[in-house]
C-alpha positions in Angstrom: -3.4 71.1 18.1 -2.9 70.4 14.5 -6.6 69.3 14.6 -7.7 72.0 16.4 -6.6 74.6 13.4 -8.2 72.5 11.0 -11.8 72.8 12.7 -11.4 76.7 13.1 -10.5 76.9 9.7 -13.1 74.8 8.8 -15.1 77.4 10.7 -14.6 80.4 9.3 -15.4 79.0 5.5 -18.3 78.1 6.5 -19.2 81.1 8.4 -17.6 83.3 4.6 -20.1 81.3 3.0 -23.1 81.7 4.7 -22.1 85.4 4.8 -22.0 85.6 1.3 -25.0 83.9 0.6 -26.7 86.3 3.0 -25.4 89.2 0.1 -27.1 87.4 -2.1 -31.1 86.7 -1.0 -33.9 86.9 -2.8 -37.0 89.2 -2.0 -39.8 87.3 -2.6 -43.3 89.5 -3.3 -44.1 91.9 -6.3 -42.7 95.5 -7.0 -45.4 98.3 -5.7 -45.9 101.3 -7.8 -44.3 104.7 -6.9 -46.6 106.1 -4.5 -49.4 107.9 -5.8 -49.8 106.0 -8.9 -52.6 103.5 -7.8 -55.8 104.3 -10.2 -53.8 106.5 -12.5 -54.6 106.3 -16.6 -51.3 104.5 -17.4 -51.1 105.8 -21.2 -48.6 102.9 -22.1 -50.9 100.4 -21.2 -54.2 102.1 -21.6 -53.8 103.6 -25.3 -53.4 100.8 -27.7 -51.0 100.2 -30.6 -53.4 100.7 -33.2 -54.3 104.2 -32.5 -51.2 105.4 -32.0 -50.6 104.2 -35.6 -53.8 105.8 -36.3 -52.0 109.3 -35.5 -48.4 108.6 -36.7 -46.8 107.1 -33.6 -44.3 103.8 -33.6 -45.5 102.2 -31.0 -42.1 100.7 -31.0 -40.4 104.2 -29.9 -42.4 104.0 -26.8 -40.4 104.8 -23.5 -42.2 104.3 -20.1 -41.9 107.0 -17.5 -38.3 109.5 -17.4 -35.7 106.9 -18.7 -37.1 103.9 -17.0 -37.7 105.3 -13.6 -41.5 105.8 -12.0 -42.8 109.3 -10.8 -44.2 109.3 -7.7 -47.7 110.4 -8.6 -47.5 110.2 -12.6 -47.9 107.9 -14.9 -45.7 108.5 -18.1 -45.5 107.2 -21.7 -43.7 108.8 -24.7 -43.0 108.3 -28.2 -40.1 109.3 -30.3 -40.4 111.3 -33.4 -37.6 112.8 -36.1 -37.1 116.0 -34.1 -39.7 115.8 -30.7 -41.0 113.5 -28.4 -44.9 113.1 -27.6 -45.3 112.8 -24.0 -48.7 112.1 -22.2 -49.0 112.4 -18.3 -51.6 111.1 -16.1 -51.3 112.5 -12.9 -54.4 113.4 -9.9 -52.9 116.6 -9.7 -56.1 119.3 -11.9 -55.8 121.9 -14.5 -56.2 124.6 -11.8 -53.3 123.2 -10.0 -51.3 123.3 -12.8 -52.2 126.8 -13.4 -51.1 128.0 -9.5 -47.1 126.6 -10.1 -44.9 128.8 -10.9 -42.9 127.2 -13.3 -45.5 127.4 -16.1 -46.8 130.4 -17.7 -48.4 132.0 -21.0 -52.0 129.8 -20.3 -54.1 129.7 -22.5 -58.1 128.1 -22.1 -58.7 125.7 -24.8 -61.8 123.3 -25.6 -61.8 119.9 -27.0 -65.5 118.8 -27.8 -66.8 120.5 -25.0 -63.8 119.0 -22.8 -61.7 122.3 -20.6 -57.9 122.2 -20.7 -55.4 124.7 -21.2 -52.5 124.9 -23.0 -49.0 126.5 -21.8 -45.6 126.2 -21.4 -42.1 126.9 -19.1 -42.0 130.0 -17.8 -37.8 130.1 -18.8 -39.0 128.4 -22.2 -38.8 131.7 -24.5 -39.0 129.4 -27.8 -41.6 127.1 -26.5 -39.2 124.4 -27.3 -41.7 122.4 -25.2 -45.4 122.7 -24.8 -47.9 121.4 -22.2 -51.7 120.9 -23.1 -53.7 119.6 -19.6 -57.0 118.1 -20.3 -59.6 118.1 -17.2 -59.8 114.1 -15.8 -61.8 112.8 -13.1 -58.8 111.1 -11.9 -56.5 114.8 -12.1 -55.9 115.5 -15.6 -53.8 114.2 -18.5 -51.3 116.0 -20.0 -49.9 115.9 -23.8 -46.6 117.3 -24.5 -44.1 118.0 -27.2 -40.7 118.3 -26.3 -37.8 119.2 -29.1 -35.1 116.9 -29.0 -32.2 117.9 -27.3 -30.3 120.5 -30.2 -32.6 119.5 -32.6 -33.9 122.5 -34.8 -38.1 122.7 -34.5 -39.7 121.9 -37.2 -43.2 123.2 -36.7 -45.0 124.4 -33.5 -44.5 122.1 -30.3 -48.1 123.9 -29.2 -49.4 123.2 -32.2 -48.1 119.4 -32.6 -49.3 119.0 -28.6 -52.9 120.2 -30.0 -53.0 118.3 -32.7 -52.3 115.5 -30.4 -54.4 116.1 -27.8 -57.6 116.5 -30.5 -56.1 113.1 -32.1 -56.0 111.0 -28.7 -58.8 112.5 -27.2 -61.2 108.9 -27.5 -58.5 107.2 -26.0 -58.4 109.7 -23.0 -60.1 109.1 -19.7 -62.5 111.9 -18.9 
């Protein structure tokens, strides 16, 4: 009997191990993209170093998508400034559809050598603490926004900043 015991025991430790090394497999394969992202402009890949130097961006500040996590149907790149960020989104989603949500309002047509966008903002954004300029794409568009930081006091414009932005990146921007 005493035997008998042993061998269960024996057993079940080997059954807790193989249970536990079942917790801790391996998926083998590559991570996919969110969906919607295949073909996108991916702006922290696809604008280099050296022009974002070129218009007074540390490439070093750069943060891929919202805090690490992908956007089903964006891609997203920003930079970090004293009192903004610079945001540019590439997304398939057009300049008219932009213009039909709800959420945005106080558009505005602009040109950028002979390239259609418009420029806009929140519609519960009174201050314009953050300002949205959507440049026609083949892909969708691309977006450039500035965002003030949290509490930080503005500076300057955020529309004016995303312009200036938007004129400044513009070779480095799919059409």
């Amino acid at each position: 009997m005493l035997g008998s015991v042993g061998v269960g025991r024996l057993l079940m430790a080997g059954v807790l191990v193989w249970a536990a090394a079942g917790c801790s497999s391996v998926v083998e394969g590559a991570a996919e993209p969110a969906s919607g992202q295949g073909g996108l402009f991916d702006p922290c890949n696809d604008i280099p170093d050296s022009v974002l130097e070129e218009v007074g961006l540390d490439p070093a500040t750069e943060e891929i998508d919202i805090e690490g996590v992908e956007q089903p149907g964006w891609k997203i790149c920003s930079w970090t400034e004293p009192w903004y960020y610079l945001m540019v989104y590439s997304t398939r989603f057009t300049v008219d559809d932009a213009k039909q949500n709800p959420d945005y309002t106080g558009f505005e047509e602009i040109s950028l050598n002979e390239r259609r966008g418009i420029q806009y903002h929140g519609a519960s954004d009174v201050e314009i603490d953050k300002c949205y300029i959507a440049l026609e794409a083949k892909q969708g568009s691309i977006w450039i926004v500035v965002d003030t930081k949290g509490i930080a006091e503005q500076e300057g414009s955020t529309c004016g900043l995303a312009a200036e932005y938007a004129h400044s990146l513009l070779g480095a921007l799919p059409r």
